[in-house]
Structure formats: C-alpha cells, structure tokens
C-alpha positions as a printed NumPy array, in Angstrom:
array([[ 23.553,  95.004, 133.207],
       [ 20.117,  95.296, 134.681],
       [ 19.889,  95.875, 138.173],
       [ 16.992,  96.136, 140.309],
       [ 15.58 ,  99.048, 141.945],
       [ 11.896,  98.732, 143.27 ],
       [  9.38 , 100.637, 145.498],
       [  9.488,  98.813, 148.905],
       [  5.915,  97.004, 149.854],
       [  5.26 ,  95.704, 153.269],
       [  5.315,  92.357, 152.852],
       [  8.069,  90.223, 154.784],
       [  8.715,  86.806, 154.116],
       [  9.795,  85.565, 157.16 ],
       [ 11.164,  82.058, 158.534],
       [  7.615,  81.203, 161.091],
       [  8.971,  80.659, 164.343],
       [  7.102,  77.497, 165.417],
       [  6.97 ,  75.698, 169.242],
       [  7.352,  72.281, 169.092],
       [  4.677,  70.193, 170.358],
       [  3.79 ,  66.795, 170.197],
       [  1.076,  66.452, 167.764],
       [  0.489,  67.453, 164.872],
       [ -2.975,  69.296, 164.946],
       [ -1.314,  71.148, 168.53 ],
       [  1.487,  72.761, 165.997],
       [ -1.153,  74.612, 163.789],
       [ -1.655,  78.402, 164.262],
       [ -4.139,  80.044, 165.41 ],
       [ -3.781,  82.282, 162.277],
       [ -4.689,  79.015, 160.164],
       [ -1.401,  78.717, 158.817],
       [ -1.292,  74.776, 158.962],
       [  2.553,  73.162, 159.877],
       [  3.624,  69.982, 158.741],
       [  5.54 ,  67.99 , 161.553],
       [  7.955,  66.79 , 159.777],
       [ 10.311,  66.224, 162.604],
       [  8.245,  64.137, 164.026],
       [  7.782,  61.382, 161.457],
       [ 11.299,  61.402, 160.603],
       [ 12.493,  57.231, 160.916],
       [  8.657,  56.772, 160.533],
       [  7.988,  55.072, 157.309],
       [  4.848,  53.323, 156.13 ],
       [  3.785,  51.737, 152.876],
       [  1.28 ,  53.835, 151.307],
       [ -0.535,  51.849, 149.138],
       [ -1.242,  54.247, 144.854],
       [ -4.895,  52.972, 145.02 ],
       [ -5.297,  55.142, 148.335],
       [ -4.952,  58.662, 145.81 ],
       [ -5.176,  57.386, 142.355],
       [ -7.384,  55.217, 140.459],
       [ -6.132,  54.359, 137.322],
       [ -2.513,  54.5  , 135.147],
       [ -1.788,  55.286, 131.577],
       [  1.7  ,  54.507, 129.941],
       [  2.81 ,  56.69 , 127.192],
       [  6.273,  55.096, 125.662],
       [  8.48 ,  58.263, 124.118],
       [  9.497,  57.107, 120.698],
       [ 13.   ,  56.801, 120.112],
       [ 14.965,  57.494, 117.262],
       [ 18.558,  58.296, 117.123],
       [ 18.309,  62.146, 116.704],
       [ 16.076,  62.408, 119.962],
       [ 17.155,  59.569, 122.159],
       [ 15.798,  61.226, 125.901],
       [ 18.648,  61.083, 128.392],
       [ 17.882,  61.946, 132.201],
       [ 14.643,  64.102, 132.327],
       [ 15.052,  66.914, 134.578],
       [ 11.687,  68.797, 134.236],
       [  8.156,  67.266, 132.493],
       [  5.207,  69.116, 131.405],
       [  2.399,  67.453, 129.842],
       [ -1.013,  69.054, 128.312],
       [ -3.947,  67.472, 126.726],
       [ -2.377,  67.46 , 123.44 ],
       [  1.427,  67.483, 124.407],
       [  4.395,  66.163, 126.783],
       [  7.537,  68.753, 126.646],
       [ 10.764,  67.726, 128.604],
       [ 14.371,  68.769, 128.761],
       [ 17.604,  67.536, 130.808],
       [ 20.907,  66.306, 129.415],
       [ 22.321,  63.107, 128.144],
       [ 21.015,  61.865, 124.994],
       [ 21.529,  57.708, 125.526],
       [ 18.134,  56.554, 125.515],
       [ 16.507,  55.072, 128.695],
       [ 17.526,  58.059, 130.359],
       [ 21.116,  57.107, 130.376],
       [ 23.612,  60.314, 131.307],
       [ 25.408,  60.238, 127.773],
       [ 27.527,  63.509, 127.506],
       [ 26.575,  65.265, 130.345],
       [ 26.865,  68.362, 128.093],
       [ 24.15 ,  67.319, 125.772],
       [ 21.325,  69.546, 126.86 ],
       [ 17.838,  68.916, 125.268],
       [ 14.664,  69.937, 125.278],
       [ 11.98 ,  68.03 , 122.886],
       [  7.908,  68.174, 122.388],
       [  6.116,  65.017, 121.927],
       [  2.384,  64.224, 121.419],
       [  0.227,  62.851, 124.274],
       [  0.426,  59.353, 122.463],
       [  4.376,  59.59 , 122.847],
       [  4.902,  60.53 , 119.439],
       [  7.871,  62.845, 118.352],
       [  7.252,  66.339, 117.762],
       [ 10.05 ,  68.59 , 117.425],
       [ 13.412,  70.028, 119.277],
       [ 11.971,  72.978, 121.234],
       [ 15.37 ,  75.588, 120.784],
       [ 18.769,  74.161, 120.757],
       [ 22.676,  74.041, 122.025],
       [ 24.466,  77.391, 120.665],
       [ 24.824,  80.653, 121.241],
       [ 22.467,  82.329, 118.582],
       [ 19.118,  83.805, 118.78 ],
       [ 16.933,  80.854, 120.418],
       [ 19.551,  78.7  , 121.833],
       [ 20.847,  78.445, 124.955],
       [ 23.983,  76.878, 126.657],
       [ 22.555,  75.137, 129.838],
       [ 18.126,  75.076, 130.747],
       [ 17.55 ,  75.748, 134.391],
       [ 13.818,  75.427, 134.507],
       [ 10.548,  75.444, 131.802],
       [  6.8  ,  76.814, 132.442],
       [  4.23 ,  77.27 , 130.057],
       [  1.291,  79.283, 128.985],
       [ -1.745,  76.604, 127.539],
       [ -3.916,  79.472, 126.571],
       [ -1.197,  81.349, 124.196],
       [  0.422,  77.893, 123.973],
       [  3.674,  79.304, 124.635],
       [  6.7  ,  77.368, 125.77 ],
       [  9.313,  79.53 , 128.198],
       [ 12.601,  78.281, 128.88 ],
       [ 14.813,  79.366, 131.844],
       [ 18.518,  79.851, 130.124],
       [ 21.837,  81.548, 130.708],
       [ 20.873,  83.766, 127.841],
       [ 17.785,  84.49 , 129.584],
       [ 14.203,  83.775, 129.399],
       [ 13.486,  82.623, 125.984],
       [ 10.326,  82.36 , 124.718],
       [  8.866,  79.636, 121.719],
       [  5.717,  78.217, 120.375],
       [  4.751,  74.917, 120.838],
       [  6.278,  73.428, 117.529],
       [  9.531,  74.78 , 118.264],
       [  9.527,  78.49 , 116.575],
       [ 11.559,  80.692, 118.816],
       [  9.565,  83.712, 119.262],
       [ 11.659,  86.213, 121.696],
       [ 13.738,  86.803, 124.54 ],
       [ 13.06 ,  88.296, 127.645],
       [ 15.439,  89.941, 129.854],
       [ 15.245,  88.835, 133.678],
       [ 16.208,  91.146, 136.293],
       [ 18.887,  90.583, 138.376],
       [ 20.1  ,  90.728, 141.887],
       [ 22.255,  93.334, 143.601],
       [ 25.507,  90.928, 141.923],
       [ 24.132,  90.3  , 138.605],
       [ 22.482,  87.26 , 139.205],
       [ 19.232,  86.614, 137.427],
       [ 16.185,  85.183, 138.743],
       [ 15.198,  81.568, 139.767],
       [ 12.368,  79.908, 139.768],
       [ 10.57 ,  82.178, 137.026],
       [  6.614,  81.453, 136.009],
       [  4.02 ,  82.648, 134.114],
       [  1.5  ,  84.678, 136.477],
       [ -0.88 ,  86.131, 133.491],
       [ -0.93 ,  88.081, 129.998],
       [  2.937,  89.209, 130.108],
       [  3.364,  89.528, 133.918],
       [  5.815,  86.705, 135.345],
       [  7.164,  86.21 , 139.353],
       [ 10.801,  84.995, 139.789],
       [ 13.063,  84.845, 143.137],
       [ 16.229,  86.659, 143.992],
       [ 18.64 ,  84.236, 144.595],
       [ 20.429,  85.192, 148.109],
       [ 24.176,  84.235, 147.257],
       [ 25.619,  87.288, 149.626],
       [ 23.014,  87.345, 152.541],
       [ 22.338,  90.659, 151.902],
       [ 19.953,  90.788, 148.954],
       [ 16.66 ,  93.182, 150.126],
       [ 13.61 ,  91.157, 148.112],
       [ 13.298,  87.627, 147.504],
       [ 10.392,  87.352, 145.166],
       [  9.675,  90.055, 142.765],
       [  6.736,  90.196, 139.174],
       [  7.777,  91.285, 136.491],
       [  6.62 ,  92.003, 133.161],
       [  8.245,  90.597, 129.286],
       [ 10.094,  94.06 , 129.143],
       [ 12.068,  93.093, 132.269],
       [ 10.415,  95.765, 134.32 ],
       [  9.93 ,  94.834, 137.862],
       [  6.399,  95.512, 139.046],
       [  6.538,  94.781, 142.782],
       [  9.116,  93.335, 145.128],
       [  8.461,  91.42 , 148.396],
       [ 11.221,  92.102, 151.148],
       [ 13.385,  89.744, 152.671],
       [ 14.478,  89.389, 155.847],
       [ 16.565,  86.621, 156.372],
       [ 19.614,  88.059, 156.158],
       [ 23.187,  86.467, 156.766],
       [ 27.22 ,  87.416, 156.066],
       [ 28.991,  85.441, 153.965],
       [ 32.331,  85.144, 152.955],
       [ 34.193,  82.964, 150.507],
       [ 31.949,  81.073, 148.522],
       [ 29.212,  82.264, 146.249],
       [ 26.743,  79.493, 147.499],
       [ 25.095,  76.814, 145.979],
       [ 21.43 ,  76.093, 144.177],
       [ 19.946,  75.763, 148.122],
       [ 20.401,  79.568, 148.229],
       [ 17.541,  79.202, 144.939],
       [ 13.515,  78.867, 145.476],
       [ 11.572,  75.642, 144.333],
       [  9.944,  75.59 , 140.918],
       [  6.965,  77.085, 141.425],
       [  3.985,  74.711, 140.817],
       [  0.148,  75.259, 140.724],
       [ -2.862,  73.738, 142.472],
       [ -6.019,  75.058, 140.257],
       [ -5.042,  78.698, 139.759],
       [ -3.071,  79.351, 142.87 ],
       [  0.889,  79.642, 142.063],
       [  2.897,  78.145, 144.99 ],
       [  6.412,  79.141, 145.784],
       [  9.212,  78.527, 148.362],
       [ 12.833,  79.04 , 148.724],
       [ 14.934,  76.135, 149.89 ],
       [ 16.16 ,  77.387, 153.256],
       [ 12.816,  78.841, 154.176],
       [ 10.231,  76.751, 155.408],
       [  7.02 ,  78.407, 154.783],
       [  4.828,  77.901, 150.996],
       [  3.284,  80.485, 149.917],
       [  0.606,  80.862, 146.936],
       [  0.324,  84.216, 145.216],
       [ -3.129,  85.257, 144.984],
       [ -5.238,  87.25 , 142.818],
       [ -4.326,  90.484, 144.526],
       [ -0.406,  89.609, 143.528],
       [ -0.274,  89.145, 147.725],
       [  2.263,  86.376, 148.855],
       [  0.059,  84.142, 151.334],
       [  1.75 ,  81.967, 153.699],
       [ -0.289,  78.505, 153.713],
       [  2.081,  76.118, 154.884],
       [  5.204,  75.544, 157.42 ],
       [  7.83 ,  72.487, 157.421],
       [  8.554,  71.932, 160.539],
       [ 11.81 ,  70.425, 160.91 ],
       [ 12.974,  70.956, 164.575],
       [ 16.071,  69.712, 165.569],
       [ 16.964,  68.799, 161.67 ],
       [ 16.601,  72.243, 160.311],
       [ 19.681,  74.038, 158.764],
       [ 20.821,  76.786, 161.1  ],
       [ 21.282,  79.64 , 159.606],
       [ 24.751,  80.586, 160.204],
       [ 25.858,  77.602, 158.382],
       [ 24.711,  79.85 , 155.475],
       [ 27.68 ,  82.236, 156.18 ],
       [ 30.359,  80.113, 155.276],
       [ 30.052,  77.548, 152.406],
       [ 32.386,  75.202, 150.707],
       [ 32.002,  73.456, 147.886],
       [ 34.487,  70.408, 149.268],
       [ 32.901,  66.779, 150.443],
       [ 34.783,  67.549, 153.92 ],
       [ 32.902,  70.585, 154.618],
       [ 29.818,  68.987, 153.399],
       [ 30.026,  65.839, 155.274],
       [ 30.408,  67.395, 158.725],
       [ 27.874,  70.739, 157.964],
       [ 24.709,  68.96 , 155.857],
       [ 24.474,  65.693, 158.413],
       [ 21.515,  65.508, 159.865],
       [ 20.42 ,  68.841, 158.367],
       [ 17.337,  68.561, 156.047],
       [ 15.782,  70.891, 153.096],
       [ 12.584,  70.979, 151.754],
       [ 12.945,  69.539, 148.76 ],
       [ 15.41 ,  68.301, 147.362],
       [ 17.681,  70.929, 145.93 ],
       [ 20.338,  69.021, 143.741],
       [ 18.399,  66.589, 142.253],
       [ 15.786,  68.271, 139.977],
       [ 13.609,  65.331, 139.184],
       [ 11.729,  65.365, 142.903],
       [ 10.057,  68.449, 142.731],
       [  7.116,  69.638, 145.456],
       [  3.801,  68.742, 143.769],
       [  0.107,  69.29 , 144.964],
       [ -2.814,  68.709, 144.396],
       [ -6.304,  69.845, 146.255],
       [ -5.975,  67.012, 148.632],
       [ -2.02 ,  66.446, 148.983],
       [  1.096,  67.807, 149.003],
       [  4.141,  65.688, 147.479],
       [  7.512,  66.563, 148.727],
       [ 10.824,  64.876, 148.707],
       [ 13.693,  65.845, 151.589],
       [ 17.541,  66.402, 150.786],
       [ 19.42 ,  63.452, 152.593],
       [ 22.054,  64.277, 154.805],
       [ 25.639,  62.316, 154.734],
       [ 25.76 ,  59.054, 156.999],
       [ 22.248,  60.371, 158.855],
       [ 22.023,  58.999, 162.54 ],
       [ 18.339,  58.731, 161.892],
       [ 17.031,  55.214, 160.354],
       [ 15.929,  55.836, 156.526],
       [ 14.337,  53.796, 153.751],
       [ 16.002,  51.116, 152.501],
       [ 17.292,  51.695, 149.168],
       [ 18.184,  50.26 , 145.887],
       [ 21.07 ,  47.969, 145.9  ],
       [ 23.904,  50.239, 143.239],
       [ 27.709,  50.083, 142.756],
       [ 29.645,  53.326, 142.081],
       [ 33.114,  52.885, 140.81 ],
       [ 35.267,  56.13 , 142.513],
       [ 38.962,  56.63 , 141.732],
       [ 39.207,  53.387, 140.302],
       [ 37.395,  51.593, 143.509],
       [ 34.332,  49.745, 143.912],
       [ 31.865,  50.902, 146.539],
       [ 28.038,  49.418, 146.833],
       [ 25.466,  51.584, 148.176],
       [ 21.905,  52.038, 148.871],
       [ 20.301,  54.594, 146.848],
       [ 17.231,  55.724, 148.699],
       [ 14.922,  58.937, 149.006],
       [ 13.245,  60.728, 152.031],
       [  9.627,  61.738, 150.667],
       [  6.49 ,  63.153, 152.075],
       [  3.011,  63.599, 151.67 ],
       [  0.771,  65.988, 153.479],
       [ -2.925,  65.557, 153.599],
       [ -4.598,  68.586, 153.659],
       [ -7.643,  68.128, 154.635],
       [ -6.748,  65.662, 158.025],
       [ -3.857,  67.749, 158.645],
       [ -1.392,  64.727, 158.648],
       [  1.816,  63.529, 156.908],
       [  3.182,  60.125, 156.372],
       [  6.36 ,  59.229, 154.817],
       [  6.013,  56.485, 152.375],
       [  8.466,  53.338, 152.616],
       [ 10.047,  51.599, 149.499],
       [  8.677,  49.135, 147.703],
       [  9.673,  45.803, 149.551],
       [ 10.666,  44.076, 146.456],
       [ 12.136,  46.827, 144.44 ],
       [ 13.289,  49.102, 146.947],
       [ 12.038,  52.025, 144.675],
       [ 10.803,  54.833, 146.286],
       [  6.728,  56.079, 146.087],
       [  3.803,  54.829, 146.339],
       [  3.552,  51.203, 145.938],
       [  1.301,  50.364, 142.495],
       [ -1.622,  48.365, 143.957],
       [ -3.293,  48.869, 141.211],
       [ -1.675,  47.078, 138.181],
       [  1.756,  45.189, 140.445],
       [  4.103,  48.278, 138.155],
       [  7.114,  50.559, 139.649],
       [  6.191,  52.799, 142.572],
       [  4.8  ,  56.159, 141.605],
       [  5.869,  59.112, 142.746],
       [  4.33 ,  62.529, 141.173],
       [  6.221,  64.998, 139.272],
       [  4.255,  66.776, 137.718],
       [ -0.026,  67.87 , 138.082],
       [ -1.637,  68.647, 134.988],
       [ -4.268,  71.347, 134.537],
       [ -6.762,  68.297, 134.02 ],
       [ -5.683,  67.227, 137.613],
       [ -3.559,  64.323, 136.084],
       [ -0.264,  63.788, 137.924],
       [  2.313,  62.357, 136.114],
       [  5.991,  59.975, 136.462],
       [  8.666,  59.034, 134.604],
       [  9.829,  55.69 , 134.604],
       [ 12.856,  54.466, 133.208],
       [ 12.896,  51.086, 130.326],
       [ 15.934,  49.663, 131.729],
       [ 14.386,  49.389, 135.577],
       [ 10.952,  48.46 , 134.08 ],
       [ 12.552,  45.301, 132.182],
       [ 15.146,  44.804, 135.589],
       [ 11.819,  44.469, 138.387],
       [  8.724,  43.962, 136.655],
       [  9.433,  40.203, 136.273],
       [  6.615,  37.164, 137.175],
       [  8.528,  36.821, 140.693],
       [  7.753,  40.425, 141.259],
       [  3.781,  40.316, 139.817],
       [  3.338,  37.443, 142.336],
       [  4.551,  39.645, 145.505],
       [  2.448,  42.43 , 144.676],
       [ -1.055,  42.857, 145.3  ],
       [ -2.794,  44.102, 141.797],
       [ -6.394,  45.074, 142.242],
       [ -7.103,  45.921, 138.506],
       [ -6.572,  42.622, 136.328],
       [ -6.729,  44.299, 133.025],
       [ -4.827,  47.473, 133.71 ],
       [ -2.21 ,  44.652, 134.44 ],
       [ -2.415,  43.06 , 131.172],
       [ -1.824,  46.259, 129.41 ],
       [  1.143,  46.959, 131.784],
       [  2.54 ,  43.872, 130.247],
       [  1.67 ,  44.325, 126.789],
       [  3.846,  47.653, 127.463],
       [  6.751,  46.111, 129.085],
       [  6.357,  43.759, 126.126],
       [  7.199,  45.997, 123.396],
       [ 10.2  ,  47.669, 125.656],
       [ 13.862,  47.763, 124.833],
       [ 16.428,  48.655, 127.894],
       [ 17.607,  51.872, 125.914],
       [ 13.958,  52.838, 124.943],
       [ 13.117,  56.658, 125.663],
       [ 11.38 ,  56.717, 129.145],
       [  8.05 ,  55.74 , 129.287],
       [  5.891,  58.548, 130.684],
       [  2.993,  57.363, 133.665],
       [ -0.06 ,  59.389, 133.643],
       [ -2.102,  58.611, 136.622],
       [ -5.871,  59.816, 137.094],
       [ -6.54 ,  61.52 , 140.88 ],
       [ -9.481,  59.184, 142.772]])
C-alpha cells in the first residue's frame, strides 16, 4: 500500500472567514478575492432567459443499438471529433437498468457509435465501479478514475496502462484526479478522519507525489467513515486555468502555471453553511440526515454527479445540495411519484442552481421553466427543454444532456405556443429531431454555442 509522505509547502487552504454584509459588491475583499452571496439570494428565483448567454443549439442524437443502449450519464466530455460518457444502467433513454451495469462508450461528434472505452471485470483495463473521467486532447488520451486505479486508454478504446494513485493516511486514494500537463496530474485527499495533513497534492504517472498543499480544517470523528461530501468537485477548466474545490470548503481555487493554488472565489452561505462539527459525527441513516442536512447547503451538489460546477470566462454554473423539508421557499419542481415500501408518495423534484457573473459581480438563481418545471435556463431560442451546462468544451461550447422520454413528454404544440422562440428555423430543426425520437432512444446530447 502506498502511503504518502511529502515535503511540507506553505500553502494553507483555508475556509475564508467572510462578514456578512448586505450587498454583494460590500462582501468582496480587499485582496480581490470576489464572494458570491449566496445567502442572500436564497428564495430569490428569476427566469433567466438561454438567449441572455448562448446563441445558438445543436442536437446530437446518440445512436442506439442494443449492445450500447446509454443508461443515466454521470460524466460527458465532448471534443471536436468525439463525445465520451460513462454512468450505469444500460436501458436506453437514460433509464437506471441494473444499477450495476457500469459503462463507459466513445461516440463521434455526429452521435455515431464508436467503441466501449474499458469494461466491467477485474483484468488488466477493466474496472468494477468509474468515479470520474478527464482527458488529454493533445495525446488524445482517455483517463478513467476506478477502484483499480487510474487507468489510462486511447481514444478508440485500447487500454494503454495503469497508474497508481496515492493514498491518504487510511488507504484511501485520491478524488477528483486531472490531467495538469505531460505526465504530471493533481488529485485531493479525501478527509474521511479529520485528521488528514494535505488536501490537494500533483503527482506524476509513477505515483510519485510532487508537492502537497496543507490542510487545515481539521475535525474528530468517530463512527462513520463519511460520505462523498468529505470528496472535492471534479475539477473543471476555464481556458487553461484548472479549478478545484472540496465540498465542505467554500473557496475555488485555479492552479496556476507556477503549480500555486489561487483562491479566486468564496460561496458565501451564512446562516446555511454546514458547521463544521457536524463533520465529527456522521450517519449514514435518513433520521440523522433529516434533522443534521436541513437547511444546511453544499456547493455543489455532492450525490448527484450530473450537476457539476461549470465556467466559463463570463459565468460560473453551480448547482446547491437541497436540504430535507427546507424552511426556505424553493423552485417548483417536476410533478413525480416514488413508490416506497409498497406506498405511493408524489413529490416535486426540483434543483437549487446558480450562476455567477463575473464580470458584474452578481448571482441570480434561475427559476423553472413555468410549463415544464425543468430546471435551467429557459430555451428562448428554439421553445426546447431548459439548458443547464455540464460540461465547457475547449472550443468554448457548453454542453447538456437531455433525456428522449422528457423531450417526447413536454415538447408538445401546447408547450411551443407558451414559449417565446426567437429563432424560427432552429425551431424547425428542433422538431425534425423530436421527430425522429423514440422514448427509449440514447440521450440526445445539446451543444450550445457561448454569445
């Protein structure tokens, strides 16, 4: 087992403590550090209209076929020349069909199928369960996150190698691994104990640890391992700066060319941030849950891997983790029926998102779509789904993921009607789409071009 033993460099990662003021542009520090109120505009929802950040949407159908039916897509990356995404299922129109069918495939940009990128097993090149993907578009290497490690492929699916992450002081390995350069790579110590010294350490494809950033949030606990909130974000990139942030801290940094961790931004949460001695003793029961997590918020959403932080130059897009039963008003949500212990129970399924402009210093939390309830930004543009951004290419595309089955459920003539649709032909090809659509198609992948 590798354990890790590093020189100790100066850099702290601290939690920022931050007064609370009233306005927004009053909270930023003086060090230019820039913090996002987000207390503030918590019950404050407004309808944020797509044509206000994009101009334009293209719809790339996955093809389907029965040996590569896409279930729920946890992770997307797309290139100029290809779209690579894994999660589990395997029923088409991102159904949850055997929850432990992982998958990871490679299609083209035009949605055709390419080929299985690794696979279920326990030989060299597969992998049990994926955590997390990055890859490198100038080797075009593909690098998946695994529990038998970091493994490494080309594009068309060769495995290549296997790289061994370090681990923390109990043997966990790294989170929230990416590609820095060449064969140098930055992950994050998961914190299970409280105790761990470094958070974020680079490292190169030998497993050698390069440098190590301290931590200092520090906590006891007892019991319980944890949970994927003691885990950092998956890192993204805006141009060629590499952001990253752990769940329960509420700074973003970027990692610049010096390898120097650069605080840029602060979530300010206020009176909805998780304390930290709720850290010490975690339970993995709905009791404990119910009564710790209400009216506590994380930035993002930890559990639910499909609302990761994006940016761009201009924005940043972040979703929040929902408490239980919050006293605060929310969104409404999409009208669904869960069937528990053999009872019915309708609920609203809704999502707490945010979007930071950089430049005027201001956020805004967007509403649902009035008709659809969906969460986003509401499509202006051609009357479609809201959009919400998942991924930003290196051509400054971002990119969604929306599902057949809700595409052929809203996107009817009453809905067209209610919306307001500002590009008459990029409508018409929206329908053509939804034309050709079957409920259990693949997903349908929405590539949408920055204004």
């Amino acid at each position: 087992m590798m354990k890790i033993f590093f020189i100790n460099t100066k850099f702290c990662l601290l939690l920022i403590p931050i007064l609370c003021c009233c306005s927004q542009n009053s909270l930023d520090r003086q060090d230019g550090i820039a913090v996002i109120d987000v207390e503030q505009q918590i019950g404050h929802y407004h309808a944020v209209a797509a044509s206000e950040i994009i101009s334009g949407l293209e719809y790339i159908p996955l093809q389907g076929g029965k040996d590569f039916l896409v279930g729920s897509i946890s992770q997307i990356i797309v290139t100029s020349t290809h779209i690579f995404c894994w999660g589990q299922g395997g029923g088409g129109g991102g159904f949850l069909i055997g929850p432990n069918r992982t998958f990871c495939y490679a299609f083209g940009r035009n949605g055709q199928f390419l080929n299985e990128i690794g696979r279920v097993g326990q030989g060299p090149g597969e992998y049990t369960m994926i955590s997390g993907m990055f890859i490198d578009e100038k080797s075009r290497t593909l690098y998946l996150l695994t529990t038998s490690g970091l493994l490494v492929y080309s594009w068309d699916g060769v495995f290549l190698r296997s790289i061994k992450r370090p681990e923390n002081s109990h043997g966990w390995g790294l989170d929230g691994v990416t590609h820095i350069r060449d064969n140098v790579f930055i992950g994050h110590t998961p914190n299970r104990r409280g105790k761990e010294p470094y958070n974020f350490v680079i490292f190169n494809d030998s497993g050698q640890v390069i440098k190590a950033f301290d931590n200092h949030i520090f906590f006891e606990r007892v019991g319980s391992w944890g949970g994927n909130d003691d885990n950092s974000i998956p890192p993204f990139k805006i141009e060629e700066r590499i952001y990253l942030k752990e769940y329960h801290n509420d700074t973003l940094f970027f990692l610049n060319q010096k390898d120097e961790l650069i605080p840029q931004f602060v979530f300010y949460l206020g009176k909805y941030a998780f304390p930290l001695h709720l850290r010490e003793v975690y339970e993995h029961n709905e009791a404990w849950y119910n009564t710790n997590y209400k009216d506590r918020l994380i930035i993002p959403i930890w559990n639910v891997p499909d609302y990761p932080m994006v940016g761009t130059t201009e924005h940043i897009f972040f979703s929040i983790t929902q408490c239980p039963d919050p006293s605060f008003p929310v969104p409404k949500g999409i009208k669904k029926t869960a069937y528990v212990m053999g009872q019915v129970h309708d609920y609203e399924y809704f999502k707490l998102l945010g979007i930071y402009d950089i430049a005027r210093r201001s956020m805004r939390m967007p509403d649902t779509d009035p008709v659809s309830r969906m969460p986003g930004l509401i499509n202006d543009l051609d009357g479609g789904l809201s959009f919400w951004p998942r991924y930003l290419t290196s051509d400054n595309e971002l990119i969604d993921i929306w599902q057949p089955y809700e595409m052929k459920e809203f996107l009817t003539e009453e809905y067209f009607a209610a919306h307001q649709i500002k590009d008459p032909a990029a409508h018409q090809r929206l329908k053509a789409v939804l034309q050709d659509l079957k409920e259990d198609d693949n997903p349908v992948i929405v590539v949408a071009k920055l204004k």
